[in-house]
Backbone as a ProteinNet text record, in pm:
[ID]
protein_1_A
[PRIMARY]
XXXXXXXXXXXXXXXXXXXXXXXXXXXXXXXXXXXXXXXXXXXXXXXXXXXXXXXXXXXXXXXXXXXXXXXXXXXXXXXXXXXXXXXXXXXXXXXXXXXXXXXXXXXXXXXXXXXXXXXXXXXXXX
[TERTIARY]
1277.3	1253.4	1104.6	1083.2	941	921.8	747	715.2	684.8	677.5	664.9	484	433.2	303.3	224.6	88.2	24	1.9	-89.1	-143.3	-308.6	-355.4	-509	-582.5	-549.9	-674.3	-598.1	-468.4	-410.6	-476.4	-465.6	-532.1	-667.9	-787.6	-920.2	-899.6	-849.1	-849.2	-840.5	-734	-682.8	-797.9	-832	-980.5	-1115.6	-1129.3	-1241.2	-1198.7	-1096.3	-1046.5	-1108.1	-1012.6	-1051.3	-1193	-1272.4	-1422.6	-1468.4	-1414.7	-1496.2	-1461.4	-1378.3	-1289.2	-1422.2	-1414.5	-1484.3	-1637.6	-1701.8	-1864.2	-1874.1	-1739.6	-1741.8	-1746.7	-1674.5	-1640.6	-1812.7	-1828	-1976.1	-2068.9	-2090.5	-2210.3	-2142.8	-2066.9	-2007.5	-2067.4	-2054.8	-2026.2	-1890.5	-1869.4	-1734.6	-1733.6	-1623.5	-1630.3	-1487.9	-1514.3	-1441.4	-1270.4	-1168.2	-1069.6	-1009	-956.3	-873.3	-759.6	-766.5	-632.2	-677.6	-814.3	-855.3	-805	-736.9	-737.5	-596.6	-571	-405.8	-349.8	-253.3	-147.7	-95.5	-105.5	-5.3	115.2	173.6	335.2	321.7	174	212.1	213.8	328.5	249.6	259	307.8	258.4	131.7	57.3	-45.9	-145.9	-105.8	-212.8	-189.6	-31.2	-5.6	-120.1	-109.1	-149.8	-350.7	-360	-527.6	-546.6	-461.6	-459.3	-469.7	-359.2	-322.4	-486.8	-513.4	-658.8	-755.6	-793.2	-877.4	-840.9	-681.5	-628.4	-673.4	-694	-678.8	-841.8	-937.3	-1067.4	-1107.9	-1036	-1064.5	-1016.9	-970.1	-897.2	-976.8	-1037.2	-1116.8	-1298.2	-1281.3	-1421.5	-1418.5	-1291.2	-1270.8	-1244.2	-1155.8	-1149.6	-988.1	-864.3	-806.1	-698	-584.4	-458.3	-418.4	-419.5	-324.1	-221.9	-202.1	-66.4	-77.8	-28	46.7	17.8	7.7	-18.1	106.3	186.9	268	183.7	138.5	62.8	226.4	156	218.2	410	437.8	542.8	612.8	497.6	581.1	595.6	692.5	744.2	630.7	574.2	539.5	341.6	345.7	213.8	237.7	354.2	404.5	389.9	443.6	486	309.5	224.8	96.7	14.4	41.4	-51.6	21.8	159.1	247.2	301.7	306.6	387.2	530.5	619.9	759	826.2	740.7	764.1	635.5	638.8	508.7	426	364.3	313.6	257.5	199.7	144.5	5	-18.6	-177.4	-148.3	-325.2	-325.2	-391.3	-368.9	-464.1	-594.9	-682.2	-725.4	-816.9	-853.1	-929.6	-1010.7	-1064.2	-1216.6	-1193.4	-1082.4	-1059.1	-1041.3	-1021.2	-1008.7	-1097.7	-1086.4	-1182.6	-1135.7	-1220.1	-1199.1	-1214.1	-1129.2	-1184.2	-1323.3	-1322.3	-1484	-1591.1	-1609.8	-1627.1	-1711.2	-1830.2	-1888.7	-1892.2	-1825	-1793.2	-1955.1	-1974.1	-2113.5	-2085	-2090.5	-2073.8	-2058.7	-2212.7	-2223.5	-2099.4	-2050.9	-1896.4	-1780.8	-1800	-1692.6	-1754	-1638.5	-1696.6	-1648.5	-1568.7	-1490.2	-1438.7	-1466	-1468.9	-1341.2	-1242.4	-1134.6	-1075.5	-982.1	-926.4	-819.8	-702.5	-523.5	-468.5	-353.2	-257.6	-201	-204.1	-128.9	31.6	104	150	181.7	143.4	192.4	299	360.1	443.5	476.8	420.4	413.7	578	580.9	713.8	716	831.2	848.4	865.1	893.6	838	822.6	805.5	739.6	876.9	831.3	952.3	969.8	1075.1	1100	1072.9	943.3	906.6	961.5
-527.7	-384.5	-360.4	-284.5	-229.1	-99.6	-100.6	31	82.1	267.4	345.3	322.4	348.6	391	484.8	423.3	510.2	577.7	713.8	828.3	743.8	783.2	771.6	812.5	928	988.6	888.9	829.4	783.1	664.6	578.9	436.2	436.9	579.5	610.7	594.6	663	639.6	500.3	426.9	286.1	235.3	238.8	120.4	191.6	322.8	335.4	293.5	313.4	203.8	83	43.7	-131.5	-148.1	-78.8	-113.6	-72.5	21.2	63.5	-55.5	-186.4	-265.9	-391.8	-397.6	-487.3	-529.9	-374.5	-345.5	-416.9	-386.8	-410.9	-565.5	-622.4	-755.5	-819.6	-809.4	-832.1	-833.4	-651.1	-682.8	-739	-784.3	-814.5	-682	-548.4	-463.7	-350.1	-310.5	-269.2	-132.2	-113.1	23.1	84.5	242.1	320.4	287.1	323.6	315.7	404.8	302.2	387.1	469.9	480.7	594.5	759.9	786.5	859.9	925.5	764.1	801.7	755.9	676.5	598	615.2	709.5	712.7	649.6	587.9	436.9	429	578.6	552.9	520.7	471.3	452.2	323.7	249.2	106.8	58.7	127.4	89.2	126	221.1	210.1	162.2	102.9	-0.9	-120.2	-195.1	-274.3	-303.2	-137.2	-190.9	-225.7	-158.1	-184.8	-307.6	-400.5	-543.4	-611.8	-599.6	-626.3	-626.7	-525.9	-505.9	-561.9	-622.2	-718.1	-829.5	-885.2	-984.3	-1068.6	-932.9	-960.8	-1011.8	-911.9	-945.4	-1061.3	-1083.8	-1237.1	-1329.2	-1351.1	-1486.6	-1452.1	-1306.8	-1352.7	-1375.2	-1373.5	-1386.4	-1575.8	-1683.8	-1774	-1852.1	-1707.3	-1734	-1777.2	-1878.2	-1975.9	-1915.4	-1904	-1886	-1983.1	-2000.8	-2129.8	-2087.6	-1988.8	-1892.7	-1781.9	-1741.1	-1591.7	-1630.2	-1502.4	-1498.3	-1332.5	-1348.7	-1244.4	-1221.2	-1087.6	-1024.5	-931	-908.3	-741.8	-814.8	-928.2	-989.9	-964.3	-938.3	-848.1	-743.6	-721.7	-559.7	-498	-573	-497.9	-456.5	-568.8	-510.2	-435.6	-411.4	-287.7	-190.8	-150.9	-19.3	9.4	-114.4	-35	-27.9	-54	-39.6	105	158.4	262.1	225.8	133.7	69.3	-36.1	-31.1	-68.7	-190.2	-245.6	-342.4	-450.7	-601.5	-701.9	-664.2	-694.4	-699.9	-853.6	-847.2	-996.3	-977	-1081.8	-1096.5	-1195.8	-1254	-1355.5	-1473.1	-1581.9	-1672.8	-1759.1	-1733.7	-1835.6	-1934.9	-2053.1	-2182.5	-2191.9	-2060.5	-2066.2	-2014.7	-1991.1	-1941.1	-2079.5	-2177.7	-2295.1	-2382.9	-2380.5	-2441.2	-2594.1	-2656.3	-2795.4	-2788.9	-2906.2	-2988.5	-2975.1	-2897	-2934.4	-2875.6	-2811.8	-2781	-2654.5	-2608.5	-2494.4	-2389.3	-2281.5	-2153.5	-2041.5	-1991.3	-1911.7	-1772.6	-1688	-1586.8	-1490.1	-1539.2	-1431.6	-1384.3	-1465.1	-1455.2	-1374.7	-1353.5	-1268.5	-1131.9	-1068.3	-902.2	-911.2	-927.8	-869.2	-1040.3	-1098.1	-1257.6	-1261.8	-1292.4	-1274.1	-1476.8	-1513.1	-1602	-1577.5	-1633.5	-1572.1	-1692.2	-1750.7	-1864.4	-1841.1	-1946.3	-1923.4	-2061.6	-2048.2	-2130.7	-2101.3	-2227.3	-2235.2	-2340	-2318.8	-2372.6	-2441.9	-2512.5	-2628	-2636.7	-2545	-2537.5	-2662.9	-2691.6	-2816.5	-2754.5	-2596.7	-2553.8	-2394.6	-2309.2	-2196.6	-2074.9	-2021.3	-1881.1	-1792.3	-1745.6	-1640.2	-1501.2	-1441.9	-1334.5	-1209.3
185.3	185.1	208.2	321.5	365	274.9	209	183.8	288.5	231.3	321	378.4	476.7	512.3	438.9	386.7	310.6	423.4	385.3	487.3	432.8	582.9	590.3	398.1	395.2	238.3	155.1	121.9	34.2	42.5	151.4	187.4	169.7	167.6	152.6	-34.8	-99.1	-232.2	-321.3	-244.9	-271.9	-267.3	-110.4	-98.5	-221.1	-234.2	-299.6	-439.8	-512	-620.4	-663.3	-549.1	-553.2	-532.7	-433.5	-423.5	-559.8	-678.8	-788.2	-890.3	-910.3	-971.3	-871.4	-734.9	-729.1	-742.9	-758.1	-817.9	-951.4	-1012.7	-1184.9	-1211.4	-1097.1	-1110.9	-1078.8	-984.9	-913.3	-990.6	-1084.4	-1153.5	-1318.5	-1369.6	-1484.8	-1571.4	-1533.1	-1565.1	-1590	-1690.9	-1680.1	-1622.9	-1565.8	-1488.9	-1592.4	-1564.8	-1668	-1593	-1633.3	-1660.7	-1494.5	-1423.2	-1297.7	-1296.6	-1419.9	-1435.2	-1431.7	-1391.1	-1342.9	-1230.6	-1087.4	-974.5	-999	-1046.7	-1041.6	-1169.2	-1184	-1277.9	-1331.3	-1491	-1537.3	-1471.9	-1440.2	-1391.2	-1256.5	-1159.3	-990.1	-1007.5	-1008.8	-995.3	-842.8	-729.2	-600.6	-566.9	-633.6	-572.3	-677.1	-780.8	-890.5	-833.8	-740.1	-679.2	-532.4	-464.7	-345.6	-361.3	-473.6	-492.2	-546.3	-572.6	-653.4	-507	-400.4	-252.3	-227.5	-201.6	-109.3	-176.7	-294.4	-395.8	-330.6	-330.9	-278.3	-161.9	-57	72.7	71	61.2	37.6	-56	-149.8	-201.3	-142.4	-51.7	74.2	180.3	211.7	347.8	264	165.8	119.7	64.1	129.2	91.4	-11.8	-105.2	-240.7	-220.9	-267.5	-253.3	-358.9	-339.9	-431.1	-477.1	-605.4	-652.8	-719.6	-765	-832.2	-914.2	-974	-1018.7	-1160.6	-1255.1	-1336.5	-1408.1	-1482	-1586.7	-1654.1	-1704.8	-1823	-1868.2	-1967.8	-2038.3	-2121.5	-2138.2	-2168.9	-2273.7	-2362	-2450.7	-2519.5	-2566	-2626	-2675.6	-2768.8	-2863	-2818.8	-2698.2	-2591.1	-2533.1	-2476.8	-2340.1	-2395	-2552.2	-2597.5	-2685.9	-2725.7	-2732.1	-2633.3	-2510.2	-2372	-2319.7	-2342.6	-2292	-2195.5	-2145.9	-2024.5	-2032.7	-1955.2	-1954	-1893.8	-1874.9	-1801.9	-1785	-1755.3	-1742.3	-1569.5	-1589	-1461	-1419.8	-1298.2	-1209.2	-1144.5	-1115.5	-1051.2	-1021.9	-938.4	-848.7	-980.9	-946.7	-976.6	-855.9	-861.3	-766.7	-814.2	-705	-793.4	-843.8	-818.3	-911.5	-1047	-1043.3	-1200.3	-1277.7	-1234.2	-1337.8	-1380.4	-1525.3	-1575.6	-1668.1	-1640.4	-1679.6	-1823.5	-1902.1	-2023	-2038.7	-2135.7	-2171.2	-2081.5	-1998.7	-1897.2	-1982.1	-1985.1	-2076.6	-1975.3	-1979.5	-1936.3	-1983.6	-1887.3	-1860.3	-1907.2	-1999.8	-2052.9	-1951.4	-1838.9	-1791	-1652.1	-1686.6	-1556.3	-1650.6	-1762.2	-1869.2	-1918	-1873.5	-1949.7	-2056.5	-2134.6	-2214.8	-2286.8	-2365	-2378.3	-2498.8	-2427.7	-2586.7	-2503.2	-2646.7	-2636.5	-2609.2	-2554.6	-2562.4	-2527.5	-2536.6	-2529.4	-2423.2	-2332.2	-2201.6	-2156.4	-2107.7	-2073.2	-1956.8	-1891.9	-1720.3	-1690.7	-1572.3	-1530.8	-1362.5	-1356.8	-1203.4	-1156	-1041.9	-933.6	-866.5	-851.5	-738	-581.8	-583.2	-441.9	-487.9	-380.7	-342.6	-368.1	-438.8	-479.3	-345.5	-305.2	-245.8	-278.4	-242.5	-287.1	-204.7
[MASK]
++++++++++++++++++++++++++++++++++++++++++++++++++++++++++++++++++++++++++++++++++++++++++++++++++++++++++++++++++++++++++++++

């Protein structure tokens, strides 16, 4: 199933989004909250501004190694107000080795959380 075509101002909003998400990233400054421009309830267009981060992090030679589920459970969904998990990218520079001392200054917001991953023997049909 194809989405529909954004319109030009819609695709102008998306990109100025994502460019306000990728300033934040850049200067490890936090930028205020995009629900200013994007509604918790759009998630195609919180989707397509993740897309256009996406796209610009692979031509800026940044490398996919997989997907990442947030939001899993209940009792996060219903204090974030949202209904469902969502996804993101992983890429290689996000991994960090054993022991490996992590630079503050690459973290806005520095929390710990438990992750478990899971190594496919091939490639999902998305």
């Amino acid at each position: 199933m194809t989405k529909p075509p954004t319109s030009r101002l819609q695709d102008s909003i998306l990109r100025a989004v994502a460019d306000r998400l990728a300033q934040a990233a850049a200067s490890s400054i936090a930028c205020d909250p995009v629900r200013d421009v994007i509604d918790l309830s759009d998630l195609d267009g919180a989707y397509a501004v993740q897309e256009i981060g996406t796209q610009r992090a692979i031509a800026a030679g940044r490398r996919i190694i997989g997907r990442k589920i947030g939001l899993t459970s209940l009792a996060v969904q219903k204090q974030l107000g949202v209904n469902q998990p969502d996804y993101g990218v992983l890429y290689a520079d996000m991994v960090m080795g054993e022991g490996i001392p992590i630079s503050q200054s690459r973290l806005m917001q520095p929390k710990i959380e438990a992750e478990m991953a899971l190594i496919l023997g091939r490639d999902l049909d998305m």
